[in-house]
C-alpha positions in Angstrom: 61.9 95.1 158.3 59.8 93.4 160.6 61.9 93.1 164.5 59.6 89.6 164.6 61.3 88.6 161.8 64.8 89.8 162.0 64.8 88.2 165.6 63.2 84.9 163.7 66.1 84.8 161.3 68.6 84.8 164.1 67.1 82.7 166.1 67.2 80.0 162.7 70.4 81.1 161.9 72.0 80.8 165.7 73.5 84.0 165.6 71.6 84.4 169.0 69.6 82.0 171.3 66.6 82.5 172.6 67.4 83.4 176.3 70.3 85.7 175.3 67.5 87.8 173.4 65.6 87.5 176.5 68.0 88.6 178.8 68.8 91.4 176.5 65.1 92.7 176.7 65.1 92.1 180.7 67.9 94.0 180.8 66.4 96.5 179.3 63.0 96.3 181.1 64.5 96.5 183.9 67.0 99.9 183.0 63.9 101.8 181.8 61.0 100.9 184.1 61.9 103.5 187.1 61.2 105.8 183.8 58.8 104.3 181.8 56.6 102.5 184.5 54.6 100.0 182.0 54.8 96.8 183.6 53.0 95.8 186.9 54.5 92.6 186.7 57.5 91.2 185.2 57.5 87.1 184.8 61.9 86.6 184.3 62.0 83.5 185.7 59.1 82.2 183.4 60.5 84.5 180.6 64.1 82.5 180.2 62.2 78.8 181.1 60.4 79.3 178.5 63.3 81.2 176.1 65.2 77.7 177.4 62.4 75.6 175.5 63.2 77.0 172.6 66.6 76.6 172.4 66.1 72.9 173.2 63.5 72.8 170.5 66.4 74.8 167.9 69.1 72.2 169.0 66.7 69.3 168.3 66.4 70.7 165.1 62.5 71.5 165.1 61.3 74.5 163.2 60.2 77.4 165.0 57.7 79.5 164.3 57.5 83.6 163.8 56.5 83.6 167.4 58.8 81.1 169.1 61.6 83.1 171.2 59.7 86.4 170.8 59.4 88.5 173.9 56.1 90.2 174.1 54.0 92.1 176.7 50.5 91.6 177.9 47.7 93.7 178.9 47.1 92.7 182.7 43.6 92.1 181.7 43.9 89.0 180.4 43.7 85.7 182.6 47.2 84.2 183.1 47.7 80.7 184.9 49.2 81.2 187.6 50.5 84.7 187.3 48.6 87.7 189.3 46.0 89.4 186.9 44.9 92.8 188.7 43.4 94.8 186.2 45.2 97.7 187.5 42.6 97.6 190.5 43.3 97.0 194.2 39.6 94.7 194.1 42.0 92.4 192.0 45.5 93.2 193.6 45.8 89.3 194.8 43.6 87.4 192.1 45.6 84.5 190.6 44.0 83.2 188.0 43.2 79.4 187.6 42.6 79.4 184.2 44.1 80.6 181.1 42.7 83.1 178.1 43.1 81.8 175.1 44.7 84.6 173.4 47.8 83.8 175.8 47.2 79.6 175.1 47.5 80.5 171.7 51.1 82.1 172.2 52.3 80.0 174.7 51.9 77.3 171.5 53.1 79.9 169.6 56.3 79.4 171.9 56.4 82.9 172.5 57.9 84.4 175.9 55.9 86.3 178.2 58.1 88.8 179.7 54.7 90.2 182.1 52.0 92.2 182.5 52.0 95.5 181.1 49.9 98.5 183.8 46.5 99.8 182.4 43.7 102.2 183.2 41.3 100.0 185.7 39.5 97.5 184.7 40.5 99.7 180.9 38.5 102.5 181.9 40.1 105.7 180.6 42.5 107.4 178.0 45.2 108.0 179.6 46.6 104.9 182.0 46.4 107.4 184.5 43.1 105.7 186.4 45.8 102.8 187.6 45.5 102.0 191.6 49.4 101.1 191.3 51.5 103.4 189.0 51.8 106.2 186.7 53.1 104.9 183.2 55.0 107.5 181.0 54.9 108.6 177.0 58.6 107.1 176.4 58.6 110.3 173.6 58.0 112.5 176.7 58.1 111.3 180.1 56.0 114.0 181.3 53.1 112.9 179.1 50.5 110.3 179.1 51.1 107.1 177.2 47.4 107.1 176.1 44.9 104.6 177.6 43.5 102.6 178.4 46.4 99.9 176.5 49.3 102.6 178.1 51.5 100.1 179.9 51.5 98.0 176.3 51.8 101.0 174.1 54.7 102.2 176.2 56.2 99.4 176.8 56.7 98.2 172.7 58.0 102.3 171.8 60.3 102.0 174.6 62.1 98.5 173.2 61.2 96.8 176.4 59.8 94.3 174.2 59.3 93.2 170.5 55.3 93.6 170.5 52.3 93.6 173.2 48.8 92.6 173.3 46.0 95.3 174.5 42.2 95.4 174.9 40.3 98.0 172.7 36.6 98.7 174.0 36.2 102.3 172.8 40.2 102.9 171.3 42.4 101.8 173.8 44.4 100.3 171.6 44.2 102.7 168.7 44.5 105.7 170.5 48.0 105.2 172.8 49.5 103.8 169.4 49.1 107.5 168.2 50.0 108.7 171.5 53.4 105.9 171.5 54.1 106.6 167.5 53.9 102.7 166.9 50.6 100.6 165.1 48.0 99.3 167.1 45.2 97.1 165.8 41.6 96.6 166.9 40.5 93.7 164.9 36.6 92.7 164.0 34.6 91.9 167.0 34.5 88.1 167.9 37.4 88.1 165.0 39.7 87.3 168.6 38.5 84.9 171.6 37.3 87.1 174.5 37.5 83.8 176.7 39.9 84.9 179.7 39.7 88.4 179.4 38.1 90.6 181.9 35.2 92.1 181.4 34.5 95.9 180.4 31.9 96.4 178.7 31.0 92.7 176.6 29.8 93.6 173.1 32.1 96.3 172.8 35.9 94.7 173.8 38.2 93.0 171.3 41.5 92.1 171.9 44.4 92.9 169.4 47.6 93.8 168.9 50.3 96.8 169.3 53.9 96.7 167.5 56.5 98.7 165.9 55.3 97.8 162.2 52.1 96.4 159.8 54.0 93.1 159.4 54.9 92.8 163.3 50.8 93.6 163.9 49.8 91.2 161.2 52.2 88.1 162.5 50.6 89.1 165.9 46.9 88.4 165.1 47.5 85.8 162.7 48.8 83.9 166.0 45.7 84.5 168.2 42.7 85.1 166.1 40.2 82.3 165.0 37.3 80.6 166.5 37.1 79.6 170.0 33.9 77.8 171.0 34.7 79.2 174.6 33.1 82.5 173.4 29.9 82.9 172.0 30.9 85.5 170.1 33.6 84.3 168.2 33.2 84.3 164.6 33.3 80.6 163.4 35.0 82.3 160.1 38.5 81.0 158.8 41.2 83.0 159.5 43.1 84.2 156.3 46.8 84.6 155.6 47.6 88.4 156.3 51.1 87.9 155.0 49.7 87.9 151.7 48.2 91.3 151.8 51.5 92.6 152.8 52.4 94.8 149.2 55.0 97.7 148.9 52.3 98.9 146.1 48.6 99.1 147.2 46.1 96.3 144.7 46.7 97.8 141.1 44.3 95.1 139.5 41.7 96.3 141.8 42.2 100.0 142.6 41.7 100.8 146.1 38.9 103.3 147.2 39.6 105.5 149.9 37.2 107.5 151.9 37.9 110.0 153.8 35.6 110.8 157.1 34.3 114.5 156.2 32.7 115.1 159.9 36.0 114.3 161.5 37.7 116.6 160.5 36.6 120.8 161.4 36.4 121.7 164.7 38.5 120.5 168.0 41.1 118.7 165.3 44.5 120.3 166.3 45.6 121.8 163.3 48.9 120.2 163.3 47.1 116.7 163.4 44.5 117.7 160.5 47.5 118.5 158.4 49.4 115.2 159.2 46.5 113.4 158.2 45.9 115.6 154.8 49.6 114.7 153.9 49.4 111.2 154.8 45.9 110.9 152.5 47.8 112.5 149.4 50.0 110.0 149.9 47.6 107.0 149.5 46.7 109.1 146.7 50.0 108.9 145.2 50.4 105.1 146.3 47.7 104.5 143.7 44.4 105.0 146.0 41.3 106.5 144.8 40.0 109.3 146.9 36.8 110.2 147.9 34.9 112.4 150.6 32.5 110.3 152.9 29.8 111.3 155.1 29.2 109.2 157.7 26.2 111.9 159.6 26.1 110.0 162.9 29.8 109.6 163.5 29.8 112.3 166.2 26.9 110.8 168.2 29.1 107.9 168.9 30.4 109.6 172.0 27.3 110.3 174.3 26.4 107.0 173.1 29.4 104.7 174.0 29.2 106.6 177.3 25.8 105.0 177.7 26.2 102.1 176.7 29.9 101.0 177.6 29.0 102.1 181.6 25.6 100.2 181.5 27.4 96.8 180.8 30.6 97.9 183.0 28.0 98.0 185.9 26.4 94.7 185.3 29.9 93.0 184.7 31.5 94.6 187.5 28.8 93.7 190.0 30.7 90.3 190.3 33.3 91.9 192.8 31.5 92.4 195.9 34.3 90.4 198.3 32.6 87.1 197.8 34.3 84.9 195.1 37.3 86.5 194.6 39.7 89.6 195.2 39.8 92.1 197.9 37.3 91.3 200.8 37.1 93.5 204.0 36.3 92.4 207.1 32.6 93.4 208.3 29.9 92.1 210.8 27.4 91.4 208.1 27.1 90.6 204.7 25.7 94.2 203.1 28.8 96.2 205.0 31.5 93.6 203.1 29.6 94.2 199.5 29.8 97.7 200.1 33.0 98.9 202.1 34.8 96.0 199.6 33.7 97.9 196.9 34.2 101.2 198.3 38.1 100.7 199.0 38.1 98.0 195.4 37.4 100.7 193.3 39.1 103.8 192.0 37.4 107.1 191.2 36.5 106.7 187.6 35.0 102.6 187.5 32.7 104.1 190.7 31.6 107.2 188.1 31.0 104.3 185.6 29.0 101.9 187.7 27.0 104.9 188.8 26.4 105.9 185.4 25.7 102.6 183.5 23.4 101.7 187.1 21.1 105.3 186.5 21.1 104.4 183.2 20.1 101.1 183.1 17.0 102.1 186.3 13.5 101.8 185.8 12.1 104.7 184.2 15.5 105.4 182.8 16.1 102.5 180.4 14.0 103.8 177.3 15.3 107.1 177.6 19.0 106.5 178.0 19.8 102.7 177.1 16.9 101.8 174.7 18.1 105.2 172.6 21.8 105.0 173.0 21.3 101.3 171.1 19.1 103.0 168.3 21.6 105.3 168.1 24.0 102.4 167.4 22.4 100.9 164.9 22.3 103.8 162.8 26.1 104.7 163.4 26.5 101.1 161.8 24.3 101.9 159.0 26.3 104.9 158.0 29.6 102.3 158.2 27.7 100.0 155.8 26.8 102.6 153.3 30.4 103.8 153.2 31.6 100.4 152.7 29.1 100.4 149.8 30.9 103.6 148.3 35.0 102.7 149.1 37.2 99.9 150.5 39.0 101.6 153.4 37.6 104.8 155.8 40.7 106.9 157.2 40.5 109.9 160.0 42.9 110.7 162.5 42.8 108.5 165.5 43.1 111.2 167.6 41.9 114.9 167.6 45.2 115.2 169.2 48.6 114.2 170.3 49.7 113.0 174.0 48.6 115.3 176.5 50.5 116.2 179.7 49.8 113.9 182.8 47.4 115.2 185.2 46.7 117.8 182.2 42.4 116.2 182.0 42.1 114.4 185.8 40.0 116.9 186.7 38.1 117.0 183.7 36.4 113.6 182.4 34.4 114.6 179.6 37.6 116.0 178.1 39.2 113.1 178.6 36.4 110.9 177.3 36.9 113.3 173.9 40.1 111.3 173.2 38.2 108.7 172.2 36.1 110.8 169.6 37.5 109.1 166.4 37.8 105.9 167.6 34.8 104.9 169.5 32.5 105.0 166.6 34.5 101.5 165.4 33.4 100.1 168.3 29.7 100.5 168.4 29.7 99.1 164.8 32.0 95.9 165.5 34.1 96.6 163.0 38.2 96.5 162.3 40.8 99.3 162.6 43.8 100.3 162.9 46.2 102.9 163.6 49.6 104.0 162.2 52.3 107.3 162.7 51.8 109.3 160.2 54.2 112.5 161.6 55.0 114.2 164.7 54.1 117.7 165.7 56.2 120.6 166.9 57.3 118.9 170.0 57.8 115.9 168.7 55.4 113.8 169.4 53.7 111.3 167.3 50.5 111.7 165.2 48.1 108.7 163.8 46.3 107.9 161.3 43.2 105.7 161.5 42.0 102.9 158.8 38.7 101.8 158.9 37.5 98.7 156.7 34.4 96.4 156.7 33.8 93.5 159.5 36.6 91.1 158.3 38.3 92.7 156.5 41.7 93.3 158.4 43.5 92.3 155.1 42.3 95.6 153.9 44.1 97.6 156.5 47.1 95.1 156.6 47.6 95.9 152.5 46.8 100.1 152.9 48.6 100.2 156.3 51.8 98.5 155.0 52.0 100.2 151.3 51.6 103.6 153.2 54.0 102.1 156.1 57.1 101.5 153.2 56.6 104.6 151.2 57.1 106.6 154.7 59.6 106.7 157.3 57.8 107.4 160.4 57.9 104.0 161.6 61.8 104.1 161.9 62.1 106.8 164.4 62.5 105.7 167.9 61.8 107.7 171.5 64.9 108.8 173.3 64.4 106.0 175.8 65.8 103.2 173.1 65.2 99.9 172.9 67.9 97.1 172.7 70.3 97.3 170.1 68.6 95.0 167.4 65.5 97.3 167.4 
């Protein structure tokens, strides 16, 4: 059962106030963090104010909503009022916001509680949460292992109970890929499908914000709260949003059967074979769920890479050229105006955003632009084309998320292009704008989680919401839990 709505029903039912369902997962928070390491900033006094609210609003008799006395996490990427927003970088490590995103408005109205801001790769940049100028977060399966990136401190923060559900940031898979890693369901919805007003900057035609949560229905309830048109963002999509609940079957549409394709060119070579066979099991049982199944070729799906890694640093090194000690954020003390921009950038900036910037700057040069840039964005447009003519063919695309499960910390430091191969599978979705969304479909050896991806058209999240929850109740991966448990209820 959805934990949003079991906590929903007590909450209506006052076999539990708000606040003592905060406290619980403070309590919590708090025992697990010198393990788990997933928050850079815990808000308890705001937490149980707002819990308080709620209570007031139960005793008045007022309904609630799904949302109302929920504890949740978010990404600290996302402007907060009033509460420090660092992007995991020291350039931002006293930035207070004076603003708020709208993604958090929207669950503030919601009356959900904001228990703080969950750690991150900088400024999202990497797969692993290990690119964070403030802490190391851990894979609550495995505290030795990497909680994925660059939506770690989220991702671990959900599979360790140290709260209901989370919010993350998905520019290339960051939120897709550390659900595999964290064994719970992580959404990237359609670009401009979710406001973009309030969150910072990666890389602007390529960022989406969504949601991370034990189950389908706890994902769903999520991103019917903060999707929808926002005039703040010009690239909102001015589109309805529909009623995902709806699309939540035990049985996959038997009026219309369900066509399934299946990626050809991700799978083969660099797929761990334990990961391949996951996925294989998990397609039969689609299959078996009433699906039709069907190879696809999608030919340019492995040029996504090289190009995201074009593209995604040429945009980082426009929108990052905004911290330079001026406005905002760190600001050393120099003699003249070039030394500040440089020496605050210089001590701002952790290893892999500098790589970045340097990258997305050559890239972007004169006498570099048709070559690299130019290309990278024809390369784009055909990756999409291949996503249209599938969608011509089948409803839903599914791949693994991930060629592999989590990897040991410090394991790919040293080695950036392998860790930018996390991101194979996933990055692809990106560059073509269009939903997905990953699920546990079995653990390895070890016993750590595996995902499985699913793909559908630009708005079409219902798609995923109805495949993703059919598969989600004929399976039982969703119900295990990491050792590190979360409160009892969970």
């Amino acid at each position: 059962m959805s934990l949003i709505r079991e906590l929903h029903q007590q909450l209506v039912n006052k076999e539990r106030s708000a606040v003592e369902i905060t406290q619980e997962y403070l309590a919590q928070l708090e025992q697990l963090e010198p393990t788990v390491n997933s928050f850079l900033t815990v808000t308890g006094e705001l937490a149980l104010a707002q819990a308080q609210q709620v209570d007031v609003q139960l005793a008045a008799g007022e309904s609630l909503g799904l949302l109302s006395g929920i504890p949740l996490g978010l990404k600290d990427n996302l402007c907060t009022h009033g509460i420090r927003t660092t992007c995991a970088s020291k350039v931002l490590g006293n930035f207070v916001p004076p603003y708020e995103s709208t993604v958090t408005q929207r669950l503030a109205q919601a009356g959900a509680i904001c228990l703080g801001k969950t750690n991150l790769d900088e400024f999202a940049m990497g797969s692993s949460t290990e690119n964070s100028a403030y802490q190391l977060t851990a894979n609550p399966w495995d505290p030795q292992r990497v909680p994925g990136g660059s939506s770690g401190g989220s991702a671990a923060a959900v599979a360790a109970g140290e709260c209901v559900a989370a919010l993350g940031s998905d520019t290339g898979g960051s939120i897709r890929q550390p659900a595999s890693f964290c064994g719970i369901v992580g959404l990237k919805p359609t670009y401009g499908r979710v406001s973009r007003y309030g969150l910072v900057a990666y890389a602007s035609s390529l960022d989406q914000i969504g949601p991370l949560a034990y189950t389908v229905e706890d994902a769903a309830i999520l991103l019917q709260a903060v999707a929808g048109h926002d005039s703040r963002d010009a690239t909102s999509i001015p589109q309805p949003v529909p009623d995902y609940g709806q699309a939540l079957r035990p049985r996959l549409n038997q009026r219309s059967k369900r066509r399934i394709g299946v990626i050809q060119e991700t799978f083969g070579s660099g797929l761990d074979p334990v990961v391949q066979a996951a996925v294989e099991k998990a397609i039969q049982q689609l299959q078996e769920l009433g699906a039709e199944i069907q190879v696809i070729s999608c030919p340019r799906f492995r040029y996504g890479l090289p190009a995201y890694y074009i593209i995604a640093p040429s945009e980082a090194s426009s929108n990052l050229a905004r911290y330079d000690g001026v406005k905002y954020g760190l600001r050393t003390d120099d003699t003249s105006l070039m030394s500040m921009y440089t020496r605050t950038r210089a001590q701002g900036f952790g290893a892999e955003v500098k790589r970045r910037i340097m990258i997305g700057t050559y890239a972007l040069s004169a006498g570099y632009y048709d070559a690299y840039y130019l290309k990278a964005q024809k390369v784009r447009t055909l990756i999409k084309q291949d996503f249209e003519n599938a969608f011509n063919q089948v409803d839903v695309l599914v791949c693994p998320t991930s060629p592999t499960t989590a990897f040991q910390a410090g394991e790919k430091t040293d080695d950036p292009l392998g860790m930018y191969l996390s991101d194979l599978m996933t990055i692809p979705v990106n560059l073509a704008g269009l939903p997905a969304m990953s699920l546990p479909c079995g653990f390895d050896e070890q016993g750590l989680p595996i995902g499985l991806q699913l793909i559908s058209n630009v708005l079409r999240e219902d798609l995923l919401f109805e495949v993703g929850y059919a598969y989600e109740q004929a399976t039982e991966w969703h119900r295990r839990r990491p050792r590190l448990n979360g409160p009892s209820n969970s």
